[in-house]
C-alpha positions in Angstrom: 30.0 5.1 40.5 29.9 2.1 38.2 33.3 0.6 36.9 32.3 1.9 33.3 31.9 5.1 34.6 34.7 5.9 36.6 36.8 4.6 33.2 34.4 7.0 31.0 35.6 9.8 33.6 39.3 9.2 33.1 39.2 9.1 29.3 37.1 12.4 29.7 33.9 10.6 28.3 30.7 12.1 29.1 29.1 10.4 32.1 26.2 8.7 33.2 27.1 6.0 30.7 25.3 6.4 27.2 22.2 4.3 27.1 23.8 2.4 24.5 26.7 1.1 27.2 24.1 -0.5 29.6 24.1 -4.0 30.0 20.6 -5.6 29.5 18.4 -8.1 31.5 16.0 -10.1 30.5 13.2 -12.2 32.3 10.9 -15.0 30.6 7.1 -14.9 32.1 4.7 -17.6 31.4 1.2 -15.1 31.1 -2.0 -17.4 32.2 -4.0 -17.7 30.1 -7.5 -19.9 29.4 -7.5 -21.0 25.4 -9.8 -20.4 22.9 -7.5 -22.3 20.4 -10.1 -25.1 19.3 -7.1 -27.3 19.7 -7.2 -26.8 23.6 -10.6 -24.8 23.8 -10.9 -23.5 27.7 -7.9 -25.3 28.8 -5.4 -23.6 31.0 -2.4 -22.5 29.6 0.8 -20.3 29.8 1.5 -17.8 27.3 5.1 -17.5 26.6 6.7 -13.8 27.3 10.1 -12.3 27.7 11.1 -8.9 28.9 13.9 -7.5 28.2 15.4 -4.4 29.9 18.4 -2.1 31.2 20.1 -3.1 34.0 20.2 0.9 34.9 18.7 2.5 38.4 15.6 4.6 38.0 12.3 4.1 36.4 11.8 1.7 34.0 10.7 2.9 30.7 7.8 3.1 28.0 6.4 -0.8 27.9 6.8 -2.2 24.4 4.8 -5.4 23.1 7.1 -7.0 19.9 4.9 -9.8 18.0 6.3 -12.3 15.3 5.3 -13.2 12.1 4.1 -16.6 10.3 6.7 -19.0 10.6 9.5 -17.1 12.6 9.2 -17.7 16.7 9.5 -14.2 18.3 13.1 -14.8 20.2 14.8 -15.4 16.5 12.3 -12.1 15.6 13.3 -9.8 17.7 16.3 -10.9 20.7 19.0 -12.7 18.2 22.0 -13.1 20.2 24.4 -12.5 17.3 26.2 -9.2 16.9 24.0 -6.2 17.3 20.8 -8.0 15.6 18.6 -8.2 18.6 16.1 -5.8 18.2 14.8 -5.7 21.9 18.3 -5.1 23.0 18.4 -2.2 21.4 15.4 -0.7 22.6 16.2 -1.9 25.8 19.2 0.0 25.6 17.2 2.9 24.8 15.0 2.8 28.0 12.5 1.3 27.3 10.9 -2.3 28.9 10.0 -4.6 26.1 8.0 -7.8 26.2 8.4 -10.1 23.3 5.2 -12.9 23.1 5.0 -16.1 21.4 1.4 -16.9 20.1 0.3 -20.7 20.7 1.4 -22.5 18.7 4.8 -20.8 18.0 7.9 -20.8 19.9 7.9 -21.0 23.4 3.9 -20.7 23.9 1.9 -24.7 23.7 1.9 -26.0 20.9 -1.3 -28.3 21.2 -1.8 -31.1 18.4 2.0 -29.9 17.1 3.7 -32.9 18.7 2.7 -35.7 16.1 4.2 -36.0 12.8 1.0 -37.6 11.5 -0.2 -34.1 11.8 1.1 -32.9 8.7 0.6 -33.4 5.3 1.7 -36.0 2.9 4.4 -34.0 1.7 6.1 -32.4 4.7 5.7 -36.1 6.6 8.1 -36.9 3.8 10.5 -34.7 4.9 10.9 -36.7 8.1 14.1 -38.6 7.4 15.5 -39.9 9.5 12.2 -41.0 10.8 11.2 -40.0 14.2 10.9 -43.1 16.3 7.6 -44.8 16.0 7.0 -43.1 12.9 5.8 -45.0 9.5 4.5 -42.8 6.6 2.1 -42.1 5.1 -0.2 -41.6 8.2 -3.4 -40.1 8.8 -3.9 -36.6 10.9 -5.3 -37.4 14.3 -6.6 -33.3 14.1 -7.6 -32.4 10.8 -8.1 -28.8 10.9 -6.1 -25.7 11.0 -4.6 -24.6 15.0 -5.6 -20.9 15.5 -7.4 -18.4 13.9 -8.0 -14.8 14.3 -10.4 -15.1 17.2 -7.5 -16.5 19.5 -5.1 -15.1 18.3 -6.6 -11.4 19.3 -7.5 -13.1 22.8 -4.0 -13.8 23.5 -2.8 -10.7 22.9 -5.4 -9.5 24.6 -4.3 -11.2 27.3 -0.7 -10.4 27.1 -1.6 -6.6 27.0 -3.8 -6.9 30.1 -0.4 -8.3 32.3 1.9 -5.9 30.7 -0.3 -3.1 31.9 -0.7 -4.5 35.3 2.9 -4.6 35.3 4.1 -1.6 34.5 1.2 0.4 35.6 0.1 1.5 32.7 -3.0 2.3 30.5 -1.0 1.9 27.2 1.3 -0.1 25.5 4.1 0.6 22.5 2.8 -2.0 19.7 5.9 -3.4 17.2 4.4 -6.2 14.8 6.8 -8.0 11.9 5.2 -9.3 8.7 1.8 -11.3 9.5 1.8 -9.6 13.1 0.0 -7.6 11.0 -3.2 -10.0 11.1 -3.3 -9.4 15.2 -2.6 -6.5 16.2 -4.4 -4.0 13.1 -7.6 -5.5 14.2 -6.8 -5.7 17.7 -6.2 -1.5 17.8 -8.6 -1.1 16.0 -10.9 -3.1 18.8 -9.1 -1.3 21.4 -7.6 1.6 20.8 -7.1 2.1 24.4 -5.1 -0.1 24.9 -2.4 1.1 22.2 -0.3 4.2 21.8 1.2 3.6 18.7 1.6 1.2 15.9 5.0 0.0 14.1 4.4 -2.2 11.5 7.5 -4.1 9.4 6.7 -5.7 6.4 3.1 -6.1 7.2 0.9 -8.7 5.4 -2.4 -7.2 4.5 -4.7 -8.3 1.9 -6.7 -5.7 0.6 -10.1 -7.4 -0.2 -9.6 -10.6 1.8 -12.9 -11.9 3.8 -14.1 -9.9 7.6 -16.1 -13.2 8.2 -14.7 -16.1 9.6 -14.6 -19.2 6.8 -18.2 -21.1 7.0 -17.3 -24.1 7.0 -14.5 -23.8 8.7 -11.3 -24.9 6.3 -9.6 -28.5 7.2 -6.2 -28.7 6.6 -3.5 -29.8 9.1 -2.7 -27.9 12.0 1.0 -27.5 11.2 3.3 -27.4 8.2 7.1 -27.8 8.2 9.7 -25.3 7.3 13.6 -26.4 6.6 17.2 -24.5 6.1 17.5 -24.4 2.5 13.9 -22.9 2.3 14.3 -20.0 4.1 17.5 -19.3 2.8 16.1 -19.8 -0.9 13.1 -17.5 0.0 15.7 -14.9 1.3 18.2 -15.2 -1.8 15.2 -14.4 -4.2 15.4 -10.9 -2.0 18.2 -10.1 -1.9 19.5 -7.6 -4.9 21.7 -5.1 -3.1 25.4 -5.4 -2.4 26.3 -6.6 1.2 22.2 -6.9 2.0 23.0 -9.8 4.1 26.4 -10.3 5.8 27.8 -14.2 5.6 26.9 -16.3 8.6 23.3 -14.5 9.2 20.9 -17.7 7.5 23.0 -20.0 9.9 22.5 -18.2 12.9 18.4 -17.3 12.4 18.3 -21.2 11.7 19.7 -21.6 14.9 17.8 -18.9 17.1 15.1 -20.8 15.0 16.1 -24.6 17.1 16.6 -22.9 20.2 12.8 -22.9 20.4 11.7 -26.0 18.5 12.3 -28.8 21.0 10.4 -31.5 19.0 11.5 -29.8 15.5 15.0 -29.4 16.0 15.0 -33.6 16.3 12.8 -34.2 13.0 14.4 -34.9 9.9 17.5 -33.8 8.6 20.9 -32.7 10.9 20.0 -29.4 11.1 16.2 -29.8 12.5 12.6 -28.5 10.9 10.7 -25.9 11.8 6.9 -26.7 12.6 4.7 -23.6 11.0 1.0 -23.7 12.8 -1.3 -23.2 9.9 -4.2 -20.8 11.2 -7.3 -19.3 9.6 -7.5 -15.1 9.5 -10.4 -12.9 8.5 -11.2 -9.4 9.8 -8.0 -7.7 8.3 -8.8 -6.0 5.0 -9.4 -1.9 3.5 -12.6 -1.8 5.5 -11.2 -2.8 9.0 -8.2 -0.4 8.3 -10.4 2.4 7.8 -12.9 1.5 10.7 -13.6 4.8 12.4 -10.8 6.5 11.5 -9.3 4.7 14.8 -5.6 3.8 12.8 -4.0 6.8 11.9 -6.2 8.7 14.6 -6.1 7.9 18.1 -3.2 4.9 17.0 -0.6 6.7 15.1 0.8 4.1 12.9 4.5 4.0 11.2 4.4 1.1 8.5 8.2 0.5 7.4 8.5 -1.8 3.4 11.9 -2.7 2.8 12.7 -1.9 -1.3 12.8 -5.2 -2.7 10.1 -7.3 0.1 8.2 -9.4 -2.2 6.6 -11.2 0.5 4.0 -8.6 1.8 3.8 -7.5 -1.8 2.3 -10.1 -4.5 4.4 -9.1 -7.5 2.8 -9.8 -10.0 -1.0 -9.6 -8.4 -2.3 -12.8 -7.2 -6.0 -13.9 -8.1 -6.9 -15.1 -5.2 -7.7 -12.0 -3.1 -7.0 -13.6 0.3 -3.1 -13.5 -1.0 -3.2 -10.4 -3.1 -1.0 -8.3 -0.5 0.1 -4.9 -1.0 2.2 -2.8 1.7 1.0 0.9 0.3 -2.8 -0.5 0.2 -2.5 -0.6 3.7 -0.7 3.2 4.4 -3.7 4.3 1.3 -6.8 2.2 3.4 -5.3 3.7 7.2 -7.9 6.9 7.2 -6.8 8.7 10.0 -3.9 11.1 9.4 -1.5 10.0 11.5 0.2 7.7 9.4 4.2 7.7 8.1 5.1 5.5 5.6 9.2 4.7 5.1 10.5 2.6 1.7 14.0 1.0 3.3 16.5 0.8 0.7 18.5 -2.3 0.0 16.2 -4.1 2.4 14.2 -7.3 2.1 11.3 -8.8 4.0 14.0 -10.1 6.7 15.2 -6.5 7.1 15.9 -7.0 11.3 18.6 -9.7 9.9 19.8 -7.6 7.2 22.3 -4.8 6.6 20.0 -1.6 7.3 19.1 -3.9 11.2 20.6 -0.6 13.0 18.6 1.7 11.0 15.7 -0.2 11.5 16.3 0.1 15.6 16.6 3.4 15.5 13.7 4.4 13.2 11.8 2.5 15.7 13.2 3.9 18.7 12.4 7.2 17.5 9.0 6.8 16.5 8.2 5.5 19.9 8.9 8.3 22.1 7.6 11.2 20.0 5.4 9.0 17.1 7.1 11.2 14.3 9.9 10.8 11.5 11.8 13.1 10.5 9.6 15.6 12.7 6.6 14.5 10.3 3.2 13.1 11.4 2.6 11.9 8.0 3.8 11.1 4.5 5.7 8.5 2.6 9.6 8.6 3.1 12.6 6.7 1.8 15.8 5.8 4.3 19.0 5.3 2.8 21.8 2.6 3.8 23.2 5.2 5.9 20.2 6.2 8.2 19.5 8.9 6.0 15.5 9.8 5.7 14.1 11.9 3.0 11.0 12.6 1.5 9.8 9.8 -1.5 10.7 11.3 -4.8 
């Protein structure tokens, strides 16, 4: 008997230890890979991957694949050491294994063309003071197009589902996306619905009318932009309308799960580091993909969760370009099939995991994973309170 037990037994506390009393484990994997990033087209590389499980005896639980957003690598996502904000912990805690990728790129994964400052634009080089060394601005990009697009991004989460089955034995994975996630793995279930038992989408990003063809010509910006402290605490303050939303200390330690995975960004410019964005073209994620075959909502249950006041995945007012007109319930109204749960989370923002309702959000999750309903519903539009509390939308 474990030391936590044999104290659980003396203070008459039920035992085996609650899930929630196991320690977790994690291990970081590097996935092999062969790019078709046109940065790095066919190259060899290693995909970036931590799981992150209980440290209990037995079987090892329902594999879960967690996938970041835009700018946000996925270890500040979804495994922030700070209080009980790491996502992944928590479903650890709850049994099951759970794999957390970074796509090139992002975070941990390669970052090809990302290490030269003369690889932004005009404006974000000027954020670069102090200078790097070696540095003089203005300077020309040595790549002048954008990093990924929605080709390899599919291909490496192809890729990263293939080894997780492999792993675990198993035929399916647990999909959990965050924001533009969204872009990857919609179209990707929709591909492959084989591969995916269910869908849990936060905050997705999803354009209603936005192009299924990739851009001809391709678009040529830079392959990275630059993100800083103040802005992402600026974007999250224009959010942020409910008392106690955001405890204090939170924008200081996301900036700095943030660092811990920008070696080159984390010595640019100011004290507390920059954040290099890769910039990526996306097509192939619109009502008609959605709605392809009745495949989302059908054979891939899917539970989309919109925090009340997220104006990032909802352009408020509309937005004339349709490629950034984005719209949360277009998506739950364009899923066909009928296994579909939509939940409005009150008080919550875009950055809901770093937020207030963070537990909620865990155990909403948790529980649409093993049994794909809420609130014993396979469909329908819900609201959940600040206390947990889920009820049908008025």
């Amino acid at each position: 008997m474990l030391r936590a037990e044999r104290a659980l037994s003396f203070w008459g506390l039920p035992s085996p230890l609650p899930t929630w009393l196991w320690p977790t484990t994690y291990i970081d994997h590097e996935v092999p890979h062969t790019s078709n990033v046109p940065a790095n087209n066919q190259e060899a590389v290693k995909l970036f991957v931590r799981e992150r499980r209980s440290r209990r005896t037995g079987p090892v639980g329902k594999p879960v694949l967690m996938l970041h957003g835009r700018s946000a690598p996925v270890l500040a996502s979804f495994d922030l050491q700070y209080k009980t904000y790491s996502w992944a912990e928590a479903l650890a805690k709850d049994g099951y294994d759970v794999f957390m990728m970074d796509l090139q790129g992002s975070g941990r994964s390669p970052r090809p063309e990302m290490g030269s400052p003369c690889n932004l634009s005009e404006n974000d080089q000027k954020l670069l003071i102090p200078r790097p060394p070696g540095f003089t601005p203005p300077c020309s990009p040595t790549y002048p197009h954008q990093l990924n697009n929605s080709d390899s991004d599919q291909a490496e989460l192809h890729r990263v589902v293939e080894y997780i089955k492999l792993k675990c034995g198993v035929e399916q994975v647990a999909f959990v996306g965050w924001s533009a996630a969204a872009f990857t793995m919609g179209p990707y279930a929709v591909k492959h619905p084989e591969n995916v038992e269910s869908m849990f989408l936060l905050a997705p990003i999803f354009p209603p009318k936005a192009t299924s063809s990739p851009p001809s010509p391709p678009p040529s910006p830079v392959p990275m932009s630059l993100g800083a402290r103040p802005g992402l605490e600026n974007a999250w303050n224009l959010e942020l309308r409910s008392p106690d939303q955001r405890e204090p200390g939170m924008v200081d330690a996301v900036w700095a799960a943030y660092m811990e995975s920008e070696p080159i960004g984390s010595t640019w410019g100011p004290p507390e580091g920059l954040n290099r964005i890769r910039s990526f073209a996306r097509w192939g994620w619109n009502e008609t993909t959605a709605g392809q075959g009745g495949v989302l909502g059908g054979s891939v249950p899917v539970l989309i969760v919109d925090g009340e006041h997220d104006r990032t995945a909802n352009t408020t007012p509309p937005s004339g370009n349709v490629e950034l007109n984005f719209s949360v319930r277009a998506l739950y109204g364009a899923i066909a099939g009928p296994h579909k749960v939509m939940v409005k989370a009150l008080g919550a923002s875009h950055q809901m995991p770093w937020e207030q309702q963070h537990m909620n959000l865990h155990n909403l999750s948790s529980k649409w994973i093993e049994d794909r309903q809420v609130d014993g519903k396979t469909t329908g539009v819900f609201v959940m309170h600040q206390n947990g509390v889920i009820s049908p939308a008025p």
